[in-house]
C-alpha positions in Angstrom: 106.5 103.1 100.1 103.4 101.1 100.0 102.1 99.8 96.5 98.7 98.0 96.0 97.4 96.5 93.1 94.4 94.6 91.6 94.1 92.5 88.6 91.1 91.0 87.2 92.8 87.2 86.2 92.7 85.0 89.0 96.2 83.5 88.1 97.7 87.1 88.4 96.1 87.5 91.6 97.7 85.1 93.2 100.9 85.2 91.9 101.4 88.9 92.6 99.1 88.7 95.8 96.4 90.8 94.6 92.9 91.2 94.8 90.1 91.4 92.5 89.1 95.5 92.9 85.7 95.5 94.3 85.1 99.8 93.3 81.9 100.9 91.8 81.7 104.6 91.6 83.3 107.4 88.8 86.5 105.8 87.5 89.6 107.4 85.4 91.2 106.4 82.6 92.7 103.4 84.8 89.1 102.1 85.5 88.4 102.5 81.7 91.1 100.4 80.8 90.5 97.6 82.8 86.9 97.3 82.0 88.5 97.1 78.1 90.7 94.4 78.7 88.3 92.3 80.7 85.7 92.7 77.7 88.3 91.5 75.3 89.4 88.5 78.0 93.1 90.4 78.0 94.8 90.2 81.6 95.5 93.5 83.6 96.9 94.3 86.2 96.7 98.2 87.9 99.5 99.4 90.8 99.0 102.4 92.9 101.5 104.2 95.0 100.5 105.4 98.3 102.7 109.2 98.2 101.9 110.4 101.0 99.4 113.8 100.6 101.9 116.2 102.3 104.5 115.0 99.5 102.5 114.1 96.7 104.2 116.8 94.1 105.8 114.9 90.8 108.3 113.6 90.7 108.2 111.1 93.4 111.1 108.7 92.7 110.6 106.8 96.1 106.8 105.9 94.5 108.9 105.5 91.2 111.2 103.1 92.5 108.4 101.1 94.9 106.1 100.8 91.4 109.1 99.0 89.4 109.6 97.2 91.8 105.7 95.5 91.3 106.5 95.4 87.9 109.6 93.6 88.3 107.6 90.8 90.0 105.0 90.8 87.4 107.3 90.4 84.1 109.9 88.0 86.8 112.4 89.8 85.4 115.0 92.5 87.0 114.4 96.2 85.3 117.7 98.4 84.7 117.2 101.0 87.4 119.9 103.4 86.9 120.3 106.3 89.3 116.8 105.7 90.6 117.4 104.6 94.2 120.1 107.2 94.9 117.5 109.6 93.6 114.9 107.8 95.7 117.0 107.8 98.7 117.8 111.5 98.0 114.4 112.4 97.8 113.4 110.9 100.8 116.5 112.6 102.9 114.7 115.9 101.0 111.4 115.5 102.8 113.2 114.5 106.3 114.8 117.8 106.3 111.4 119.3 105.3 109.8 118.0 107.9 112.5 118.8 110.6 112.0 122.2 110.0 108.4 122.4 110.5 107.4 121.2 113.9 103.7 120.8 112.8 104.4 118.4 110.0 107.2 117.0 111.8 104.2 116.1 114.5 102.0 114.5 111.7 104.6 112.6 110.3 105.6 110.8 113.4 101.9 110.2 114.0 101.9 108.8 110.9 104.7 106.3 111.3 103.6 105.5 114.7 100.0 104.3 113.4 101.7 102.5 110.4 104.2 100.5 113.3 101.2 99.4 114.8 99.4 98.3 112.0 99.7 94.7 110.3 101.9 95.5 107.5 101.9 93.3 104.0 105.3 94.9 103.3 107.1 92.9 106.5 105.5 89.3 105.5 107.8 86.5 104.8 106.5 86.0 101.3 107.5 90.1 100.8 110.9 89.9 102.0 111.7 86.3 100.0 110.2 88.0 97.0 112.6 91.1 97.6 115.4 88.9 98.2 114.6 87.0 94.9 114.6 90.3 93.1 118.3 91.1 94.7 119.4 88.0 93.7 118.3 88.1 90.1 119.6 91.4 89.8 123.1 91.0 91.8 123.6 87.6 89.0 122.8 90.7 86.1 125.5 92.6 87.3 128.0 89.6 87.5 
């Protein structure tokens, strides 16, 4: 599931690959925040989930799962994840079989996926899949 981000210290947003949020318009408590801790020079850093709209319903443990996985990069250190990606995986065979069973949102999903193949993903870079293999690593020596 994609995740973006955006920080407003420089240092962050190159470690983590982020960029600097360029948004001027009505802002939540998110936007609020941010603005706080850059008045007060305290680093932050924001992650979004991209749940897809015909799924978007809490929970979402597939956008749970994708989110701790930022955070694990941020603090560099491997968070206990429990039953999470069973329930992640689950959830995800739960909106397969949705979709399976209606042909119109079966239609728009494979749209979907075939627009996102085409596209130039962040997810499939080589600093992406070293970071994830990083992450298994630290995490496989926790469990040893």
């Amino acid at each position: 599931m994609p995740v973006s981000g955006s920080s407003t210290e420089p240092d962050l947003m190159e470690r983590l690959d982020l960029e600097q949020s360029t948004y001027e318009g009505p802002t939540g408590i998110v936007g609020v925040l941010s603005d706080a801790c850059a008045t007060v020079d305290l680093p932050n850093v924001s992650y979004w989930a991209a749940v897809p709209h015909y799924v978007a319903q809490p929970p979402c443990p597939k956008a749970t799962l994708a989110l701790l996985s930022r955070l694990e990069d941020l603090l560099e250190s491997p968070i206990p994840l429990g039953d999470l990606p069973e329930e992640a995986r689950a959830w995800e065979r739960g909106v397969d079989e949705s979709a399976e069973e209606d042909e119109d949102i079966a239609d728009y999903v494979r749209s979907l996926e075939e627009s996102r193949d085409t596209a130039d993903l962040p997810e499939a870079s080589g600093e992406a899949i070293a970071r994830e293999f990083e992450r298994y690593l630290k995490r496989r020596g926790e469990d040893g």
